[in-house]
N, C-alpha and C positions, 0 to 999 in steps of 0.2 A: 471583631470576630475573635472568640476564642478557644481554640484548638490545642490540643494535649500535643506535646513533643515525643517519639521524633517528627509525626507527623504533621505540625505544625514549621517543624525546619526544613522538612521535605519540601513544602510546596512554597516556603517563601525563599527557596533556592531555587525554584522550576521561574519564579518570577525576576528573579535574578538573570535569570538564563535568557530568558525572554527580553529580558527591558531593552540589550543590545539594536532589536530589529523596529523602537521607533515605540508612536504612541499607541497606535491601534492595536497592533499584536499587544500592548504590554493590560490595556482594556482587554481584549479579548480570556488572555491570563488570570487579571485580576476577577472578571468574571466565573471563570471556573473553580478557581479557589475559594469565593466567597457562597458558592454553591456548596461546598463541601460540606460542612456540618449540617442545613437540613436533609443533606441525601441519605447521608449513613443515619440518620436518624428514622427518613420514611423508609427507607432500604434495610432496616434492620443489619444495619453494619457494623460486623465487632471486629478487636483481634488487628487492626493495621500491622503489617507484615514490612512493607516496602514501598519506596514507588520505584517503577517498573521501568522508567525509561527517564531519563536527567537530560534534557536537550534543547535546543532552542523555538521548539510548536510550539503553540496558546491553546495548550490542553494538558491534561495530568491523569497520569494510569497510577492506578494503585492497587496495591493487592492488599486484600483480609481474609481472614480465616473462616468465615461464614458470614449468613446474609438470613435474614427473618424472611423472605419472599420466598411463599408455598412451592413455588415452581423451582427454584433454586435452591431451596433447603436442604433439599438430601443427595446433595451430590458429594462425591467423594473426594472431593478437592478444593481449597481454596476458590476464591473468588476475587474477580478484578472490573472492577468501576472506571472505567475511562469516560473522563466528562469535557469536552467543548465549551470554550467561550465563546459558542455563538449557534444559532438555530436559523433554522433546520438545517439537521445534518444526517445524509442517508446512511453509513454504516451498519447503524441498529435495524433501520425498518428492512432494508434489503438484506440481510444477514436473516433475521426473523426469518422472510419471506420464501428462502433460499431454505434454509431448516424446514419448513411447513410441505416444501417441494423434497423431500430428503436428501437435498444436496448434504455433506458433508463438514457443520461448520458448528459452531461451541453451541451448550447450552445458553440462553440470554432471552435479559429481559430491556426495555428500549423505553425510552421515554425525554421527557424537555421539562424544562423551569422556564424561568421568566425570559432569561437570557442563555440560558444554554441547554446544548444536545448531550445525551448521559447516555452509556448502556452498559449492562452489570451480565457480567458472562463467567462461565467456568472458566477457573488458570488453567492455562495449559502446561503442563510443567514439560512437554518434550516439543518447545518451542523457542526456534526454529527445528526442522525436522531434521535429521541426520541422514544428507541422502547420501548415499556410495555412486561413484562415478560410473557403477556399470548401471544402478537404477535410475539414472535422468530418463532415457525413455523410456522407460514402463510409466513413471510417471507422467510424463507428458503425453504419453495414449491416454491415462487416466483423463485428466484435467479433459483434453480433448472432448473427450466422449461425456462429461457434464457440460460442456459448451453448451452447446443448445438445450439444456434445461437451464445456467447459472443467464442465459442469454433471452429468455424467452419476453417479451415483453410485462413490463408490470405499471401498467397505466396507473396508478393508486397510488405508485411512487413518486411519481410524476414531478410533485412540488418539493423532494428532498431528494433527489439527485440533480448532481453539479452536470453542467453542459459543458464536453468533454474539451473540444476547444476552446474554452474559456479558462479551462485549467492547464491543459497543457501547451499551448500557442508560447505563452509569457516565458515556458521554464524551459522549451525549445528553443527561443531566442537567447536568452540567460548562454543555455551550454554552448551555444554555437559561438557567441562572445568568447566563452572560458575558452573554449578549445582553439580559435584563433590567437590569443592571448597567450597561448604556451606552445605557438609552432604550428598546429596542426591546421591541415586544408580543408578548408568547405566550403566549396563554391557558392559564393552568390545565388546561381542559379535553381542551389537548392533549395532555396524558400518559398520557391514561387509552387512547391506541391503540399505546404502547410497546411493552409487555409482551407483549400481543398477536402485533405486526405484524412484532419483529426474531426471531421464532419460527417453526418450521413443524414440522405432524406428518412431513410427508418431506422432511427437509433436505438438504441439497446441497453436493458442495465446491463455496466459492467463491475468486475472488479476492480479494476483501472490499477492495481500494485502487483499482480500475480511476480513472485521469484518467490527463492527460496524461501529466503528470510522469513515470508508470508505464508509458511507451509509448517503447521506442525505435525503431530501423529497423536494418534491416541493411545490406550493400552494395549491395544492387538499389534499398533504400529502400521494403521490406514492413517492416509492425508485427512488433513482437518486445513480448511480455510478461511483466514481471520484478517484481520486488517485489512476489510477492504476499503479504498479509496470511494466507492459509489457513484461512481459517473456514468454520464449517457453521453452513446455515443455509436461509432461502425462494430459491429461483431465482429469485428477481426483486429481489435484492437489488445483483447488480450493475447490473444497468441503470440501479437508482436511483438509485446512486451515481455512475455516469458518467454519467446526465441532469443531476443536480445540477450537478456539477462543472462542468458546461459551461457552465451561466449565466455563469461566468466568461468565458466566449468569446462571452457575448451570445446565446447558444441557447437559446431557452424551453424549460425541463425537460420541459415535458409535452409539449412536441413531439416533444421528442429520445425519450424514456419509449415513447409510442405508437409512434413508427419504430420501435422494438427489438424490440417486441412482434409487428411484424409479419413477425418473424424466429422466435424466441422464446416460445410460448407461458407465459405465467404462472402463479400462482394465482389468476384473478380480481380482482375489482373492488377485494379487499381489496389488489394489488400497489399499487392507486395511495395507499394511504393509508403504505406502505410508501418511496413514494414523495415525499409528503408530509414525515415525518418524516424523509428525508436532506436534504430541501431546509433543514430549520432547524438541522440537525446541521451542513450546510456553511455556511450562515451564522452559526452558532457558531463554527464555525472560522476564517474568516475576521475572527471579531471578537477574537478569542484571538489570533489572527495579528498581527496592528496591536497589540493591545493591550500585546504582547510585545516590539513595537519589532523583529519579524523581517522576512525579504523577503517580501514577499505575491509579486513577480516567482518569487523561486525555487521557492517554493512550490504555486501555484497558475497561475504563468503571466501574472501581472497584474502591471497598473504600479504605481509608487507612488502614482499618483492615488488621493485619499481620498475621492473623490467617486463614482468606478470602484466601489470597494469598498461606498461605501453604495447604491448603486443595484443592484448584485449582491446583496447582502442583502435590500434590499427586494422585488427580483425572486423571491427563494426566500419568502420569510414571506409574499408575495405568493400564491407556487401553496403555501403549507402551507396559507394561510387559504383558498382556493377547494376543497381538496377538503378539511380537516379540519373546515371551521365550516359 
């Protein structure tokens, strides 16, 4: 394969990065980077600007400066390719999907190779969004109130979205490990509403990443939503996940949880226990996060304060023990 530098240095450092978590992932990697030059080629791809994010996934964002593809051609901002060492992968078609419903989300186009999942969308240059701590709830009436449209079912999707307990079961036991591992209490007792709760008889596409991070704005400076994860699963599992996450921004989960609902109707009393187990999933996270020696800022929005970050964890094992025990 041969590729012009810097972006030739770019992605044989993104495999670098990767090689750490074993053979598979480092396959997965080398697959998307060996995808690269016929993409920008059918993509009409000029202009490499950067890659977009340097980290340890088996996949590569990149941004350029425009794109030969009619539908993407005249927009007024760069463009970014994120391609997957591995197929099928929902982001693209549910994104698509979500746009066609006028949900709020980039312009893009979505497609597969032999071995991997691609979709070429507008940069967002005011990404993540700048929210101010008195707009969390406006926002979050927002998102609410696209619930039941970003939720509505899409049969068609069906074979490229992830089955939501299959993706999140593994990374709920992971944090529940960390968080023992460094002091912190979580009953046994808690697992036993896992299996259960990241499950539903009528599943749903979701976003499966809703936080900030995941929020940019456009030039008016309305929410745009990107990075989704594409899972199926309970309808009330985004909400959980963005109540959670906001404890980071000092928002009691179960406040923020109740506000959504009164958008959003759920599956009952079991959502809040649904809710419960994202609250120690993101405090898992958060303890993974530090424990990794990463930015808790980039990540999550927060400072380096270590004192921040324990009182945010105590906050969520806080509401998991009010409604799980």
């Amino acid at each position: 394969m041969t590729l012009r530098d810097p972006l030739d240095e770019s992605l044989r450092g993104q495999i670098r990065r990767v090689a750490v978590h074993g053979h598979n992932e480092v396959r997965r990697i080398q697959n998307a980077v060996e995808a690269i030059p016929d993409l920008t080629s059918s993509l009409g791809l000029d202009g490499f600007v950067a890659m977009l994010t340097a980290d340890d996934k088996p996949r590569v964002v990149l941004r350029f400066r425009r794109s030969g593809l009619p539908s993407l051609r005249r927009l007024d901002t760069d463009v970014v390719l994120k391609v997957y060492g591995d197929r099928p992968r929902g982001e693209g078609p549910l994104l698509k999907e979500w746009r066609a419903r006028g949900l709020p989300v980039p312009s893009l186009e979505t497609g597969e190779t032999v071995f991997c999942s691609w979709l070429l969308m507008e940069y967002l240059p005011r990404a993540p969004m700048l929210i101010q701590p008195d707009g969390v709830s406006e926002l979050t009436d927002l998102l609410a109130s696209l619930g039941p449209l970003m939720h509505a079912p899409t049969p068609q999707l069906l074979p490229v979205l992830r089955r939501l307990d299959a993706v999140m079961i593994p990374r709920w036991l992971h944090a529940t490990v960390t968080l023992r591992q460094h002091g912190w209490q979580v009953p046994e007792a808690w697992h036993a509403a896992v299996e259960a709760r990241y499950c539903s008889l009528e599943p749903v596409p979701l976003h499966g990443d809703l936080g900030p991070s995941n929020i940019a704005a456009d030039a008016h400076g309305s929410p745009v939503l990107f990075d989704a994860s594409a899972l199926l699963g309970p309808r009330a599992f985004d909400a959980a996940r963005w109540s959670a996450r906001l404890a980071a921004w000092s928002r009691p989960p179960l406040e923020v949880f109740s506000r959504w609902l009164e958008f959003e109707s759920c599956e009952g009393p079991d959502a809040y226990e649904l809710l419960a187990l994202e609250c120690v999933l993101e405090a898992g996270s958060l303890e993974i996060v530090r424990s990794r020696k990463r930015s808790v800022r980039a990540l999550h929005g927060l400072s380096h304060d270590s004192l921040h970050v324990d009182n945010t964890i105590k906050e969520l094992l806080c509401v998991a023990s009010e409604i799980l025990s």
